[in-house]
Backbone as ProteinMPNN parsed JSONL, in Angstrom:
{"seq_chain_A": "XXXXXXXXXXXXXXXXXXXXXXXXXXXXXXXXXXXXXXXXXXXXXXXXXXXXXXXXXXXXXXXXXXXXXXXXXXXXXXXXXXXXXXXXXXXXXXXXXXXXXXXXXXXXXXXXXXXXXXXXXXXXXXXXXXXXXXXXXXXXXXXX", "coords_chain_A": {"N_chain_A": [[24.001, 138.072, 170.677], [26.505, 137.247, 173.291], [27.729, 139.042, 175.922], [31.034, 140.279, 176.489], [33.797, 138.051, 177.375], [36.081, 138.744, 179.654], [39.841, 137.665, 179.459], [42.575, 137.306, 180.634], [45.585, 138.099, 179.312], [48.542, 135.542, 178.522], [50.866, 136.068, 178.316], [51.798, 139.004, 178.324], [50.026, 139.902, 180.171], [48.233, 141.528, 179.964], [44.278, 142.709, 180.354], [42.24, 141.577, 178.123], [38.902, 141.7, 175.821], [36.852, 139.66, 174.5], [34.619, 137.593, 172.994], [32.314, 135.744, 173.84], [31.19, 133.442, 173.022], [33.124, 132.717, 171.192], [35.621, 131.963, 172.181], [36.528, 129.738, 172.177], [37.557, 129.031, 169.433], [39.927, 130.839, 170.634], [42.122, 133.347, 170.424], [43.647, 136.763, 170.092], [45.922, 138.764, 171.698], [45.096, 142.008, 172.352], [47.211, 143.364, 173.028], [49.982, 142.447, 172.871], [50.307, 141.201, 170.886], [50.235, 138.059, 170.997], [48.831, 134.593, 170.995], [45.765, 133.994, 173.019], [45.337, 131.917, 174.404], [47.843, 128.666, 174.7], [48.094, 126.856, 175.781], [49.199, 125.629, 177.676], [50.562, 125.491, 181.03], [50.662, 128.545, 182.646], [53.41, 130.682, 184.261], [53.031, 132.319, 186.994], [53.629, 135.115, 189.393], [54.198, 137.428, 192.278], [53.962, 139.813, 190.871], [52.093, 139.72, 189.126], [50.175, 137.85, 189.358], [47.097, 138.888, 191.272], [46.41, 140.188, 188.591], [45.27, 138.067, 187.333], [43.912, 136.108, 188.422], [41.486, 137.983, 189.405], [40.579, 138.847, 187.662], [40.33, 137.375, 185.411], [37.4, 135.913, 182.977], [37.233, 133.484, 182.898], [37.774, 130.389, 184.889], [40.234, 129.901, 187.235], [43.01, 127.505, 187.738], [45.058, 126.84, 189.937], [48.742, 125.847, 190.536], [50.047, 125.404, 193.37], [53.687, 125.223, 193.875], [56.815, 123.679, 194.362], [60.298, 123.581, 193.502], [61.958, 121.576, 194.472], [60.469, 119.314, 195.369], [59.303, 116.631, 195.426], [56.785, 115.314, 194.421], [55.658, 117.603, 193.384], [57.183, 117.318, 190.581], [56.789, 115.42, 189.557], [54.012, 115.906, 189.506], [53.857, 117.747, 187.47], [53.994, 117.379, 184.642], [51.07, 115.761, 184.174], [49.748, 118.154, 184.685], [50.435, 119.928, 182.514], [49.711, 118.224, 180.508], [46.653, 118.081, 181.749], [46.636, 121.165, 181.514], [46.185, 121.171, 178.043], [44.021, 120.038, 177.757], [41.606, 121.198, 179.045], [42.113, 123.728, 178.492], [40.503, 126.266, 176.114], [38.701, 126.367, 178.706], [39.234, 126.743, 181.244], [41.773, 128.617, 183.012], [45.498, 127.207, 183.56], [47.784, 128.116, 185.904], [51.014, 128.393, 187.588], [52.695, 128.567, 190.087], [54.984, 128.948, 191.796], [56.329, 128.467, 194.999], [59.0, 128.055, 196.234], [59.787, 130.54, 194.644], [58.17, 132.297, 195.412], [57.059, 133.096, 198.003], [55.369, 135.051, 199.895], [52.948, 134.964, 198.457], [52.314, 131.844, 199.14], [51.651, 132.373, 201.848], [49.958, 134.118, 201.935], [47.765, 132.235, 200.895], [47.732, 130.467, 202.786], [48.952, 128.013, 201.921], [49.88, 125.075, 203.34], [51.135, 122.314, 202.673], [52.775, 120.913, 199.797], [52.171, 119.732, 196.572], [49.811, 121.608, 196.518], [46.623, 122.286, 194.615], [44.558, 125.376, 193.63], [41.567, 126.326, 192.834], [40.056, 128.922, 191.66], [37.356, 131.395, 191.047], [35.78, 134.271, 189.38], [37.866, 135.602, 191.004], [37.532, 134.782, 193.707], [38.664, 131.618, 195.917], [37.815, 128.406, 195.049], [37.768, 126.212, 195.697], [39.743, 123.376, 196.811], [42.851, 121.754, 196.91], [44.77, 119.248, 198.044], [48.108, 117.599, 197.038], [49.252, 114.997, 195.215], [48.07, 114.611, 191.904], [47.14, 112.648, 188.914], [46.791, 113.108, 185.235], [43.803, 112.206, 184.284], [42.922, 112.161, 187.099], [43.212, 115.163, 187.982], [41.538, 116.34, 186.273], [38.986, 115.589, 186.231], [38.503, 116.033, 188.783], [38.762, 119.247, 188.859], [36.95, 119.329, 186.684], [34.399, 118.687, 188.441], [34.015, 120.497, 190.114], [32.113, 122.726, 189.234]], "CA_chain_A": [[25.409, 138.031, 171.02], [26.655, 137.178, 174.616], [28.497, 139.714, 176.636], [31.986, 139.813, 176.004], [34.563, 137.494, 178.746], [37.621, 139.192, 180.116], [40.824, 136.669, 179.153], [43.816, 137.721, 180.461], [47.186, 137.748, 178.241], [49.242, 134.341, 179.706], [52.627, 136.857, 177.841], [51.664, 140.197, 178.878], [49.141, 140.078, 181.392], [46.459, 142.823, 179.935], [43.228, 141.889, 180.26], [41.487, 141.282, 176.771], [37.718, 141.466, 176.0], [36.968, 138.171, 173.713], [33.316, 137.369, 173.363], [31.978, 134.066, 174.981], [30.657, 132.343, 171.39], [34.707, 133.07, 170.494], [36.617, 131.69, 173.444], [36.788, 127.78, 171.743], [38.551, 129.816, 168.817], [40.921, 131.518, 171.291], [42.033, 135.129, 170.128], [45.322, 136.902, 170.256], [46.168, 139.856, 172.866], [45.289, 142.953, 171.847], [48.287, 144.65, 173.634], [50.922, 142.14, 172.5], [49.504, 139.894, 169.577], [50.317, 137.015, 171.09], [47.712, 134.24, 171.325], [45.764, 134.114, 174.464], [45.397, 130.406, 175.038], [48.66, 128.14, 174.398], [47.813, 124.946, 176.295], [50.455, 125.312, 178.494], [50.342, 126.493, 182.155], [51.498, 130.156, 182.765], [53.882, 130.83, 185.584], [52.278, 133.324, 187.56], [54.346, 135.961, 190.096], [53.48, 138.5, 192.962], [53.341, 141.266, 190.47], [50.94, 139.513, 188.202], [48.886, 137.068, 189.957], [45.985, 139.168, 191.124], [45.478, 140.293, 187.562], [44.559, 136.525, 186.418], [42.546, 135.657, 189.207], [40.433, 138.594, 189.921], [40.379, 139.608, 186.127], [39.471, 136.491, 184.442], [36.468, 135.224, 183.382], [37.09, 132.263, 183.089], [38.207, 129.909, 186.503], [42.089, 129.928, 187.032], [43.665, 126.662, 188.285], [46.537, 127.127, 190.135], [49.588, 124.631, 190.874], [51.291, 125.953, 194.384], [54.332, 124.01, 193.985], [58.611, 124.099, 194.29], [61.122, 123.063, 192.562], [62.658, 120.692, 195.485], [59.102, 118.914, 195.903], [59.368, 115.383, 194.149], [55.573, 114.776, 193.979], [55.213, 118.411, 192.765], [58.287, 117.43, 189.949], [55.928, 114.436, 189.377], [52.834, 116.159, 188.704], [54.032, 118.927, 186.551], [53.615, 116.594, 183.152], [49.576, 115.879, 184.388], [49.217, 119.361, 184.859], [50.51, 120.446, 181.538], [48.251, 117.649, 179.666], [45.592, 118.956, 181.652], [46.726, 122.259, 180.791], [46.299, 121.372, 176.664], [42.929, 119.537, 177.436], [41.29, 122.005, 179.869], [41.978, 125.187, 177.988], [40.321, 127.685, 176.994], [37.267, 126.554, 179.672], [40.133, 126.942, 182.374], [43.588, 128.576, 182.108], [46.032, 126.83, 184.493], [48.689, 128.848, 186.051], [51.787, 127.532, 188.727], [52.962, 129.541, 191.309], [56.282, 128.247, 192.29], [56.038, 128.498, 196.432], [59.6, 128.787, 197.013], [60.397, 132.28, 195.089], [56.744, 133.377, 195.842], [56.597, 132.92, 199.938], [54.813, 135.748, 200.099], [51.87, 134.28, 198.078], [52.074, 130.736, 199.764], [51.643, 132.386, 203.21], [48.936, 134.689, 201.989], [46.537, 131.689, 200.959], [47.717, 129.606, 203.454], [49.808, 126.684, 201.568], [50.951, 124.196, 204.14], [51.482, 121.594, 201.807], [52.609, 121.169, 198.468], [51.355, 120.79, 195.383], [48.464, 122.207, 195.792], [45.92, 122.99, 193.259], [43.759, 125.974, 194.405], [40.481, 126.669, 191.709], [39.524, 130.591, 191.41], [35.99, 131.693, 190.254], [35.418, 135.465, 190.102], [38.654, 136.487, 192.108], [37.439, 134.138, 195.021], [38.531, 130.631, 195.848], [35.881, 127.817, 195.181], [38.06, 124.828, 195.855], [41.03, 122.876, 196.952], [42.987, 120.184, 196.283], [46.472, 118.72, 198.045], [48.545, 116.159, 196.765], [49.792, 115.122, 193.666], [47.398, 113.765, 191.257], [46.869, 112.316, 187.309], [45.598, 114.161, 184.71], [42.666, 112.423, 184.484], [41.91, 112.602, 188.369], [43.005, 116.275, 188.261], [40.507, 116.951, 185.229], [37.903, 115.095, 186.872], [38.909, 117.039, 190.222], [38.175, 120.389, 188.523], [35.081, 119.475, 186.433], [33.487, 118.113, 189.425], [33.904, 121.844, 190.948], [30.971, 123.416, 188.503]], "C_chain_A": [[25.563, 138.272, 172.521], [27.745, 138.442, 174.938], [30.36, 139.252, 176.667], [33.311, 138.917, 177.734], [35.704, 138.422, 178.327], [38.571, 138.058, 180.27], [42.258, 137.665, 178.996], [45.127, 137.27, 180.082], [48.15, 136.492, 179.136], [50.908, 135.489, 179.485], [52.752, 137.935, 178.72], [51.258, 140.995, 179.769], [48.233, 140.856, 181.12], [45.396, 142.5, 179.698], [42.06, 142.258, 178.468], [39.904, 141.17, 176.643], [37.689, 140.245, 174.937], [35.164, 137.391, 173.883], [33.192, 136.078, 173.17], [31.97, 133.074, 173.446], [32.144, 132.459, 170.762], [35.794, 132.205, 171.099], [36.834, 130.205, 172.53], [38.203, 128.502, 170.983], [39.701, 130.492, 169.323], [41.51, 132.912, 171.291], [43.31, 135.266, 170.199], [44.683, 138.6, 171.272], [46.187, 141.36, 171.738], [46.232, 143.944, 171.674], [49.472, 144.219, 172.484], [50.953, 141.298, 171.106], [49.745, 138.494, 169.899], [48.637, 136.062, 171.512], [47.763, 134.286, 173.174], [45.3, 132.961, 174.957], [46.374, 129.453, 174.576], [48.758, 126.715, 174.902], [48.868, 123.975, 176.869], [50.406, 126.13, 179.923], [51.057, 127.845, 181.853], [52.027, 130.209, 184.059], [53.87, 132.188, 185.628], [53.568, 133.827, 188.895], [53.677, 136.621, 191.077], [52.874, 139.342, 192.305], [52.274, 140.338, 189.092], [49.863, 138.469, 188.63], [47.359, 137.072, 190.355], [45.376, 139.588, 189.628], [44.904, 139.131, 186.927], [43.594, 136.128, 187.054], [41.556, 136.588, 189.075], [40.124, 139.389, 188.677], [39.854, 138.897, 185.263], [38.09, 136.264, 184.369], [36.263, 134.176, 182.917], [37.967, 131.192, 184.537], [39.358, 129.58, 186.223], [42.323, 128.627, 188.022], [44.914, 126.974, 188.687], [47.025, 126.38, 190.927], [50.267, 125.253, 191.954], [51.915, 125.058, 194.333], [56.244, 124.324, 194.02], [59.181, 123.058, 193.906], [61.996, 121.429, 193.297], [61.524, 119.588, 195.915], [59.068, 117.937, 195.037], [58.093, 115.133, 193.866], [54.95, 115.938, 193.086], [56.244, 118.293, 190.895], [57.239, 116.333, 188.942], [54.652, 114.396, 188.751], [52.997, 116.964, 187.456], [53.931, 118.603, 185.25], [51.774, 116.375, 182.962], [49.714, 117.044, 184.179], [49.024, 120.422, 183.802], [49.645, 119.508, 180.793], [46.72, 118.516, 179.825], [45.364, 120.252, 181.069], [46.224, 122.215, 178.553], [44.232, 121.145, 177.136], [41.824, 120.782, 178.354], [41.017, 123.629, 179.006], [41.026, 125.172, 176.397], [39.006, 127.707, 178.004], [37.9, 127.072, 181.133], [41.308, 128.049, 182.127], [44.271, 127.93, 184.245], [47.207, 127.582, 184.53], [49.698, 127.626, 187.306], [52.173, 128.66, 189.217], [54.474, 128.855, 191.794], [56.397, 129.478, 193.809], [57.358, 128.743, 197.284], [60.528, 130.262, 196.572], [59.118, 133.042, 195.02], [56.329, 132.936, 197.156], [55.601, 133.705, 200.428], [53.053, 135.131, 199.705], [51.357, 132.828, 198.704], [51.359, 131.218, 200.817], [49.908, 133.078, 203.039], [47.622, 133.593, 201.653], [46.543, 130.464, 201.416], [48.255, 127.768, 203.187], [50.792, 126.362, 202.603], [51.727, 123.044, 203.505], [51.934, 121.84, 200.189], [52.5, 119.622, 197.684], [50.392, 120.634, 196.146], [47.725, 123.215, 195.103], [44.7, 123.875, 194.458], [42.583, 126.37, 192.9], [39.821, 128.221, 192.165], [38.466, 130.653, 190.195], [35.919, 133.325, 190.352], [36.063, 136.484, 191.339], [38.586, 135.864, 193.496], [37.776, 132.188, 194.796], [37.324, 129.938, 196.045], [36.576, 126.463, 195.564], [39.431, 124.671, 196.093], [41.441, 121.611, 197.022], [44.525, 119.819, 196.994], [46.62, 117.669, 198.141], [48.299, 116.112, 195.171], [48.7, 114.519, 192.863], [47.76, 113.522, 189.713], [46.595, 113.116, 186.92], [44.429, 113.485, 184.647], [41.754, 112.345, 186.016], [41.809, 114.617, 188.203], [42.025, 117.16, 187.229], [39.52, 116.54, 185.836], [37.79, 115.573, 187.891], [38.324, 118.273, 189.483], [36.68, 120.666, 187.29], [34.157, 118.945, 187.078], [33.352, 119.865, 190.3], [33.018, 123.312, 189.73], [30.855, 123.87, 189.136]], "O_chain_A": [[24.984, 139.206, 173.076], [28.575, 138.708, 174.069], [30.793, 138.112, 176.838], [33.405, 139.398, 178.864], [36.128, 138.756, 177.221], [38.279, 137.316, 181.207], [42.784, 138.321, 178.097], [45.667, 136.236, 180.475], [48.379, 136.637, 180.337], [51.796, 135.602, 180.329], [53.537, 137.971, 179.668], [51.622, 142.103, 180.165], [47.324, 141.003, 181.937], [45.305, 141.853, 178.655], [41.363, 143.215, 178.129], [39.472, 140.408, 177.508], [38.817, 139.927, 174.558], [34.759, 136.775, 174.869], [33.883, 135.386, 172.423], [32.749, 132.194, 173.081], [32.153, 132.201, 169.558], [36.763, 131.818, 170.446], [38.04, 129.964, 172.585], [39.342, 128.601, 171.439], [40.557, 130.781, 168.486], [41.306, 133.599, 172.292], [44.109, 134.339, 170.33], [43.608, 139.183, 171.406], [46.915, 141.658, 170.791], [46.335, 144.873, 170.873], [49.897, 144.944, 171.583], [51.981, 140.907, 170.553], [49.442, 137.683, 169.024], [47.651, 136.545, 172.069], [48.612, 134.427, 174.054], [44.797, 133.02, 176.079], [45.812, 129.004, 173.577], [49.375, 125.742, 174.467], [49.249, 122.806, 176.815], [50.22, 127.347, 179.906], [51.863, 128.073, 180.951], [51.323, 129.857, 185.006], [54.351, 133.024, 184.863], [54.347, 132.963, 189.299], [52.454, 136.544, 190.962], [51.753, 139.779, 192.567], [51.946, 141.006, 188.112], [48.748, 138.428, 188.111], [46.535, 136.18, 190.153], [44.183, 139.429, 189.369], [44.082, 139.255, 186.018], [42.519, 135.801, 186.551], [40.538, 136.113, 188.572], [39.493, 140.446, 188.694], [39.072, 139.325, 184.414], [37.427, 136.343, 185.403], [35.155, 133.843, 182.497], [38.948, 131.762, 185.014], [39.664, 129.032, 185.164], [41.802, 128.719, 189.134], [45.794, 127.344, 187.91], [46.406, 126.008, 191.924], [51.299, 125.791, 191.552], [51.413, 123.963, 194.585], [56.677, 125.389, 193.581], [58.784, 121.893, 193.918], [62.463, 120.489, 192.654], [61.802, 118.961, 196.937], [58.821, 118.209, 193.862], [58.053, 114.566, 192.775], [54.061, 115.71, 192.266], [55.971, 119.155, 190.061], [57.031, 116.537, 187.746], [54.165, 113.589, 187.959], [52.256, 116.792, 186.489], [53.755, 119.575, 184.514], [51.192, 116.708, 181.93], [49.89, 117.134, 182.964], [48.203, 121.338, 183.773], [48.649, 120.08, 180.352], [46.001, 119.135, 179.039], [44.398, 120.579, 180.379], [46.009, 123.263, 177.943], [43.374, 121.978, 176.843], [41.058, 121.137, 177.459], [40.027, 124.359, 178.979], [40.934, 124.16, 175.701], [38.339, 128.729, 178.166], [37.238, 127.668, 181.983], [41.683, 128.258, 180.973], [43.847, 128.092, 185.389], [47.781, 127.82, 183.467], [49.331, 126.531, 187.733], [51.924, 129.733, 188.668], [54.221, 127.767, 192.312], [56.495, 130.705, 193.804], [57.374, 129.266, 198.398], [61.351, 130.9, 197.23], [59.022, 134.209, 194.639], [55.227, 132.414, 197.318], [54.897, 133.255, 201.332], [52.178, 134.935, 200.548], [50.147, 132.617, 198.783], [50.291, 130.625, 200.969], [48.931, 132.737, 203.706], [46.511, 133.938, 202.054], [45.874, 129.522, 200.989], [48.066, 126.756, 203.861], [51.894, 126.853, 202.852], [52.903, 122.857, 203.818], [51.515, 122.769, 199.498], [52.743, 118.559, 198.254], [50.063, 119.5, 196.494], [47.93, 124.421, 194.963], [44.187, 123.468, 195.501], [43.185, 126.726, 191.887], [39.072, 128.319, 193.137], [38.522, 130.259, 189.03], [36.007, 133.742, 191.507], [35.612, 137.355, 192.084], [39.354, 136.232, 194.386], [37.315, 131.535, 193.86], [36.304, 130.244, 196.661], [35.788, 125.536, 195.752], [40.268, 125.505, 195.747], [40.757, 120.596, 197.15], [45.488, 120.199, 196.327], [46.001, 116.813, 198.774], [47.63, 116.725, 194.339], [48.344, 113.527, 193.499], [48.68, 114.201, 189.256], [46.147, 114.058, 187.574], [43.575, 114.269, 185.061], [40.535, 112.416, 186.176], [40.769, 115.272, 188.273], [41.8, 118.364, 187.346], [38.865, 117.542, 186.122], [36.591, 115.642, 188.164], [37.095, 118.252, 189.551], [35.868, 121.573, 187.108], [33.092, 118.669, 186.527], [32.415, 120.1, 191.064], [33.369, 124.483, 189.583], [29.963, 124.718, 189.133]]}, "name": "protein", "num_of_chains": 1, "seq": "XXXXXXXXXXXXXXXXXXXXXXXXXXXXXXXXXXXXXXXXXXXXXXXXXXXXXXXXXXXXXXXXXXXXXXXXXXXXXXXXXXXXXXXXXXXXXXXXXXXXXXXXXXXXXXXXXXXXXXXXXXXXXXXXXXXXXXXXXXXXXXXX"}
């Protein structure tokens, strides 16, 4: 038996242990009972953002994007496909850029959308500009 992954709650945010040979199956939150993969992005905040990145273990996709942004209005249907097809090897989160400024500035979003890929609390990749789902699936399983 493999070591168990940390999968944090998309509802509640508490980080869950969930062992690796389990994760397909998905699990529910120990805190809140809700499941912990829904196959739908999670919109992510200041006050909860570092716990997904630097808590998961599995790699967090994330959509920097605003509401006024027609190519980001555009992708947001890809992103949720990807979101069904993707999970639980991924979880995809969005960040909405203009009531989280604070977060844009801190990882340097000049553009939008972009997709930023988190491994281990550290970025491993980036991506701007709107894409498909199957470029943006093919975009993040090309970043093994």
């Amino acid at each position: 038996m493999s070591e168990p992954l940390i999968v944090v709650c998309p509802h509640c945010h508490a980080a869950n242990r969930l062992p690796a040979e389990r994760l397909a199956d998905g699990g529910t939150c120990g805190k809140c009972k809700a499941r912990l993969f829904s196959g739908e992005p999670v919109e992510l905040g200041a006050e909860n953002f570092d716990s997904h990145i630097r808590r998961s273990a599995i790699p967090v996709l994330v959509d920097f994007w605003a509401p006024w942004c027609g190519p980001c209005r555009s992708m947001a249907p890809a992103f949720a496909q990807a979101a069904r097809q993707l999970e639980p090897e991924f979880r995809l989160v969005k960040v909405n850029t203009e009531d989280e400024q604070q977060l844009a500035a801190r990882f340097g979003i000049r553009s939008i959308p972009t997709l930023a890929l988190f491994r281990n609390g550290h970025e491993v990749a980036r991506q701007a500009g709107a894409m498909d789902a199957a470029g943006l699936m093919r975009w993040v399983r090309s970043q093994r």
